[in-house]
C-alpha positions, 0 to 999 in steps of 0.5 A, a space after each residue: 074880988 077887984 077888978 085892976 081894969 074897970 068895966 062899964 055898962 055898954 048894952 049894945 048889939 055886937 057880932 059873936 064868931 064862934 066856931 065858925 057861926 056868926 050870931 048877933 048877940 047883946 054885951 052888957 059891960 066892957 073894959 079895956 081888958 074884956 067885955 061881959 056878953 049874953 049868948 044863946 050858944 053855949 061856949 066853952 071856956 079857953 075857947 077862942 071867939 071874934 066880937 064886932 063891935 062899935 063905940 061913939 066915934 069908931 069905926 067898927 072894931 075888930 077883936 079876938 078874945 078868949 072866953 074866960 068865964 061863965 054866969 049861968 041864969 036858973 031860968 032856961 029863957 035868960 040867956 048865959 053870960 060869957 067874960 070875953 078876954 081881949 087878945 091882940 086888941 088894936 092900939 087904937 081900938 083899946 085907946 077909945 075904949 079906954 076913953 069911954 070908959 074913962 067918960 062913962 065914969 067922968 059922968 057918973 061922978 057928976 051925976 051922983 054929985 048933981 
């Protein structure tokens, strides 16, 4: 199935509060409508969580999400994936990471035609 908001690599530390217990954790891709995290903590889906994060050129952002979905690993020492959805997301938070996203694919356009 297609994404109607596209996603990009963004392997970065990020801030997780979840159920009350703040963790830093890895992302893995991001979009305007979400973001792809690793997590040592099992999370429940329809669960509510915080994420902190930062792109070139923000400040640090702030943004609610609801955990939508999960990509378990067969092995036990990889950590599981968690699709965060953005919720109440800041005009200007979404306006840069839309521009990231939309550079990271300027870029690899250029670099495919290189």
């Amino acid at each position: 199935k297609r994404r109607r908001v596209p996603r990009r690599e963004y392997n970065s530390k990020i801030g997780l509060l979840y159920q009350g217990i703040y963790e830093v954790t890895q992302s893995h891709e991001i979009g305007e409508r979400g973001m792809l995290i690793s997590s040592s903590r099992t999370l429940k889906l329809e669960d509510l969580a915080v994420l902190t994060f930062t792109i070139s050129g923000m400040d640090q952002a702030v943004v609610h999400g609801v955990v939508r979905y999960e990509l378990k690993n067969e092995d036990p020492n990889i950590s599981t994936k968690y699709g965060i959805e953005f919720i109440d997301v800041d005009f200007e938070v979404k306006r840069q990471i839309r521009f990231y996203v939309a550079s990271t694919q300027r870029a690899d356009k250029l670099s495919k035609v290189s």
